[in-house]
One Martini backbone bead per residue (centre of mass of N, CA, C, O) as a GRO file, in nm:
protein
  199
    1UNK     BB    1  -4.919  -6.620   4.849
    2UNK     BB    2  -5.127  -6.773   5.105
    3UNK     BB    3  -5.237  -7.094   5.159
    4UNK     BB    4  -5.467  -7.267   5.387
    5UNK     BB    5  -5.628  -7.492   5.460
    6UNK     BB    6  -5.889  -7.586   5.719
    7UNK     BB    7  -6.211  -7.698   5.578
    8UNK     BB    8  -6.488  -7.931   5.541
    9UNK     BB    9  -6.826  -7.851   5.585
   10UNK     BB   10  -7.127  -7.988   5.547
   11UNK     BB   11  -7.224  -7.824   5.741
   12UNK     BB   12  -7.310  -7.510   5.916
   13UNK     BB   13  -7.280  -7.600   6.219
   14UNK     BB   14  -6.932  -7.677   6.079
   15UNK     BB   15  -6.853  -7.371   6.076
   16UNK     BB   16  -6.634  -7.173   6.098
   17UNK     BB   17  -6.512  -6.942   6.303
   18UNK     BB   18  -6.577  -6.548   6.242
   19UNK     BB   19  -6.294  -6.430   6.271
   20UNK     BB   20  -6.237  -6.336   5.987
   21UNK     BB   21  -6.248  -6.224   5.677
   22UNK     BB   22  -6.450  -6.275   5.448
   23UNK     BB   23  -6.516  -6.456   5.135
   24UNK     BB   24  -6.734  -6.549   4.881
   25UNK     BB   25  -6.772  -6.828   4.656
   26UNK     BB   26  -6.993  -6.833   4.365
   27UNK     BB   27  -7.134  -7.075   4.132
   28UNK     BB   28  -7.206  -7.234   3.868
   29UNK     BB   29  -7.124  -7.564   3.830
   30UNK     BB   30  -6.977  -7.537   3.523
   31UNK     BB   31  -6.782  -7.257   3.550
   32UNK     BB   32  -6.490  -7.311   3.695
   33UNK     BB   33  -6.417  -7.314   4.012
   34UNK     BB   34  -6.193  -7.475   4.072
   35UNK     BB   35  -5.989  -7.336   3.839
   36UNK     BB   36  -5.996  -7.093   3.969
   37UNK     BB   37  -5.871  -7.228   4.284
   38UNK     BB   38  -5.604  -7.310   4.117
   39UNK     BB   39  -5.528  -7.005   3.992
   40UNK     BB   40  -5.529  -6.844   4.244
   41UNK     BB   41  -5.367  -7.004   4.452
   42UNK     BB   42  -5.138  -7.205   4.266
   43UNK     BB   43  -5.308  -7.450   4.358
   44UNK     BB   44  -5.421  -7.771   4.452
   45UNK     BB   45  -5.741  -7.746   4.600
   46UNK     BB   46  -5.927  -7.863   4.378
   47UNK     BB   47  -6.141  -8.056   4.256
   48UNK     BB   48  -6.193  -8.153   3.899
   49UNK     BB   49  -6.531  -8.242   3.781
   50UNK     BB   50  -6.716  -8.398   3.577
   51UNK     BB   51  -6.890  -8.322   3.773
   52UNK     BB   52  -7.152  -8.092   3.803
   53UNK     BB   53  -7.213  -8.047   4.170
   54UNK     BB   54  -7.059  -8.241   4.358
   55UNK     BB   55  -7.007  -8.025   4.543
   56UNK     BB   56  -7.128  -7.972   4.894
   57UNK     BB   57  -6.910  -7.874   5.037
   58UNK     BB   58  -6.754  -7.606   5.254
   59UNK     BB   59  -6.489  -7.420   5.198
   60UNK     BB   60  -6.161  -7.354   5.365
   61UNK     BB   61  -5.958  -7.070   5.350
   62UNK     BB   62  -5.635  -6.929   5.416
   63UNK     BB   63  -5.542  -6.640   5.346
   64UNK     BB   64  -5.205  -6.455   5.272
   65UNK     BB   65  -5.167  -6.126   5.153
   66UNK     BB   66  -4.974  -5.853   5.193
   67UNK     BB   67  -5.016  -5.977   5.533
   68UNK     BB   68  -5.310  -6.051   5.496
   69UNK     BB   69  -5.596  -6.168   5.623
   70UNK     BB   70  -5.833  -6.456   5.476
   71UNK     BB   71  -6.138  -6.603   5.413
   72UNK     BB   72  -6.222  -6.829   5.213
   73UNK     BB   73  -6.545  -6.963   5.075
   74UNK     BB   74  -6.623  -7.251   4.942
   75UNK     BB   75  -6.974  -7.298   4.725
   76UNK     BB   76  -7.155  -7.453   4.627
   77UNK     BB   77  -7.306  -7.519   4.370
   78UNK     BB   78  -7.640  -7.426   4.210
   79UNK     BB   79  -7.662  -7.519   3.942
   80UNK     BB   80  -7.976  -7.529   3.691
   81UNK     BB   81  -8.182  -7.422   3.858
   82UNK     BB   82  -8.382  -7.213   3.941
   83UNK     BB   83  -8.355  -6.984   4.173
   84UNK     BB   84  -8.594  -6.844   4.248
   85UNK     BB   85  -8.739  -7.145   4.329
   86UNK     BB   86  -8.451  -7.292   4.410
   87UNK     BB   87  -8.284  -7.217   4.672
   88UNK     BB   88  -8.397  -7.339   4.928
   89UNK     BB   89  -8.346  -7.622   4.838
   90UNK     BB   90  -8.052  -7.641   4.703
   91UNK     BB   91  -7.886  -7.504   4.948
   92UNK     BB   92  -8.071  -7.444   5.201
   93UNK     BB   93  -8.169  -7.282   5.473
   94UNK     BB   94  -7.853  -7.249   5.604
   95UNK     BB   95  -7.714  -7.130   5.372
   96UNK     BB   96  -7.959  -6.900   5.349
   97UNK     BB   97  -7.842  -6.791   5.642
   98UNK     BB   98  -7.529  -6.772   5.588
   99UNK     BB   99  -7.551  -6.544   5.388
  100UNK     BB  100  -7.727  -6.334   5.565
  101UNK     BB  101  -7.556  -6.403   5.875
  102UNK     BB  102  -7.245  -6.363   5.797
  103UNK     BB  103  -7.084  -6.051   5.926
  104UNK     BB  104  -6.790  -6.155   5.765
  105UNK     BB  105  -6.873  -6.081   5.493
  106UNK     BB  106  -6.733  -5.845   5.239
  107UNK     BB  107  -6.737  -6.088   4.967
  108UNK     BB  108  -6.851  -6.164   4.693
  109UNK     BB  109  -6.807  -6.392   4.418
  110UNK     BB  110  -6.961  -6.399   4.078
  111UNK     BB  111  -6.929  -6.622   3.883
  112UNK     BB  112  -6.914  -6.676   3.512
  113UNK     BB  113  -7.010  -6.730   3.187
  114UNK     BB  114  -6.895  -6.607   2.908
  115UNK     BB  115  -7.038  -6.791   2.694
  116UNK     BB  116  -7.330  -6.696   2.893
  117UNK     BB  117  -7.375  -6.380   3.062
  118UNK     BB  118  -7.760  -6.404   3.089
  119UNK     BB  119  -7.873  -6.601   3.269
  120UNK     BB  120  -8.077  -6.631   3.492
  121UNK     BB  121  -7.944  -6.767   3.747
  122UNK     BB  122  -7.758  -6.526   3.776
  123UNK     BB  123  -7.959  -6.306   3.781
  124UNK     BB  124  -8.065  -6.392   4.024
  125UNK     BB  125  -7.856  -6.415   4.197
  126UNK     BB  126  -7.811  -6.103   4.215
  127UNK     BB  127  -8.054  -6.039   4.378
  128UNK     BB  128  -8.039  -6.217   4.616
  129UNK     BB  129  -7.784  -6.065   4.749
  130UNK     BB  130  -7.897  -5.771   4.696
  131UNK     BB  131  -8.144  -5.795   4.923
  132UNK     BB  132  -7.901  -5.825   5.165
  133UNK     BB  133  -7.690  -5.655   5.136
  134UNK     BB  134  -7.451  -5.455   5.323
  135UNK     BB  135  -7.270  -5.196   5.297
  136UNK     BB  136  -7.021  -5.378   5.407
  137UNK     BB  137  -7.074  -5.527   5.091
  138UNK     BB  138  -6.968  -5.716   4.801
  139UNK     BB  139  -6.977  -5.722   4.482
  140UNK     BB  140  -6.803  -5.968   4.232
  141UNK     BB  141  -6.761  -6.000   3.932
  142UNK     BB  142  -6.672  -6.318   3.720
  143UNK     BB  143  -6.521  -6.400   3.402
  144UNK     BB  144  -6.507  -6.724   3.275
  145UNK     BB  145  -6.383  -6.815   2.965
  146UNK     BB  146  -6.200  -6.595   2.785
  147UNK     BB  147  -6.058  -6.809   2.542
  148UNK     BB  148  -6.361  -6.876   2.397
  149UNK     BB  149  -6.366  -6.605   2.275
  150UNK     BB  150  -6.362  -6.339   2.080
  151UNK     BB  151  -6.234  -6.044   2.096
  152UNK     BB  152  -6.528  -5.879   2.029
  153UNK     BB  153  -6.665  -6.041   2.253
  154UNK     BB  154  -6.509  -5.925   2.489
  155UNK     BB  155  -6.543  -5.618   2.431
  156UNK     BB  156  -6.842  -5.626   2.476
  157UNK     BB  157  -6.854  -5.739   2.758
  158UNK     BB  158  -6.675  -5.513   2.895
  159UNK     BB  159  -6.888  -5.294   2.830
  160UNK     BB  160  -7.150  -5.433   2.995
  161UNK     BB  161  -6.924  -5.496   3.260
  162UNK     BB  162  -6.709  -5.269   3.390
  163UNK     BB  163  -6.666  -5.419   3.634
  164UNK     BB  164  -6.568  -5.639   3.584
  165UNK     BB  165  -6.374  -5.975   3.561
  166UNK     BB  166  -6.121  -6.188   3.356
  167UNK     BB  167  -6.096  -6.498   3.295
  168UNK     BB  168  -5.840  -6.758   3.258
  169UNK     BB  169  -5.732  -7.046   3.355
  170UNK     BB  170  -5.571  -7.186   3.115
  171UNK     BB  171  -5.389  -6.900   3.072
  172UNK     BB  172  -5.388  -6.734   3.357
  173UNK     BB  173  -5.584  -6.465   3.296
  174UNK     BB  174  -5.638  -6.181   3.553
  175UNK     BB  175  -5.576  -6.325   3.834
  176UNK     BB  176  -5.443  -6.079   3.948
  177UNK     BB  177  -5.636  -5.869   3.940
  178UNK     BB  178  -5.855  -6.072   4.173
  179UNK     BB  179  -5.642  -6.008   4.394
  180UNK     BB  180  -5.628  -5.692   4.373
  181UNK     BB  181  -5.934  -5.632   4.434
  182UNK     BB  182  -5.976  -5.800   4.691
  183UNK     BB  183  -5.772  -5.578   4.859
  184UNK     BB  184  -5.916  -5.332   4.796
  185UNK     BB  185  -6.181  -5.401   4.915
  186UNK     BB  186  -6.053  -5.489   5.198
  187UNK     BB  187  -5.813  -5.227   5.241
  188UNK     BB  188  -5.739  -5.024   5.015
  189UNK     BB  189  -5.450  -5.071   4.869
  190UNK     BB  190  -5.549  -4.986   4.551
  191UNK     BB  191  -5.544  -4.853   4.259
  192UNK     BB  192  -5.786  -4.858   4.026
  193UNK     BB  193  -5.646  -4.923   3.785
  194UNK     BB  194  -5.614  -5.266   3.884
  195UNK     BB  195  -5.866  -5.375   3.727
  196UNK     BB  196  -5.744  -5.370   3.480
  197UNK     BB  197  -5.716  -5.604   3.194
  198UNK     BB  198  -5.627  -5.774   2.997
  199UNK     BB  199  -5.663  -5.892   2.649
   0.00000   0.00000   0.00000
């Protein structure tokens, strides 16, 4: 997998051209959104802040694995306020027009933490896309920092959420399994198999 920086646009106004199929990576402020496009990509492409929320800027990655490409989309995380009533505060209103209208977005990706999995904040996030999301789009739930879980806390959250996808940053688990979901879901190329996890 090759990953290559493109931009990054303070405002929706300065965001690329929506040439290519994007993700959408979403995640609450301190989720380890960074240290996951960092496992992810194999590289320090997002810098890790001890202050959460701190990144503002909407972060575009051109990745091409298995010979195609898409655009990585890094949005600032959403903070601690309740989404459902400061979503267009915290946000603003160009970027849930951004999430709302940009027709080329074909994969929502939210983050959430292991070992809070049913905060309200997540819950909310999850109503708001899915009010808007439109048949050629979808969500994939992931969970981080399932290293800090015990093995039984994590096989409960499995059962609870047999979709989502558990990823370690710190131990590096999991991460193929969501570059493989990534590709499976924009070109059809693996076999539902392939989203089994590591335990």
């Amino acid at each position: 997998m090759k990953v290559k920086f493109i931009k990054s646009a303070p405002t929706i106004n300065e965001a690329i051209e929506p040439n290519f199929t994007e993700v959408a990576l979403l995640g609450r402020s301190n989720v380890g959104k960074s240290s996951f496009l960092n496992s992810f990509t194999n590289q320090k492409i997002a810098k890790v802040s001890q202050t959460p929320g701190k990144t503002k800027l909407i972060n575009f990655f051109e990745v091409e694995d298995e010979g195609k490409k898409y655009v990585l989309v890094d949005l600032p995380g959403f903070g601690y306020a309740k989404v459902s009533k400061s979503m267009l505060k915290d946000w603003g209103k160009n970027l849930d027009e951004f999430l709302k209208n940009r027709y080329n977005i074909k994969l929502f990706i939210h983050l959430r933490d292991a070992r809070h999995p049913d905060l309200d904040i997540d819950n909310n996030v999850d109503e708001y896309l899915k009010s808007f999301m439109r048949k050629d789009q979808q969500l994939l739930t992931v969970f981080t920092k399932i290293d800090k879980l015990k093995q039984s806390e994590l096989s409960k959250l499995k059962q609870k959420y047999p979709d989502a996808l558990f990823v370690s940053n710190l131990k590096k688990r999991g991460i193929e399994q969501v570059r493989k979901k990534i590709n499976e879901i924009l070109w059809g190329e693996y076999e539902s198999e392939d989203k089994k996890t590591d335990s």
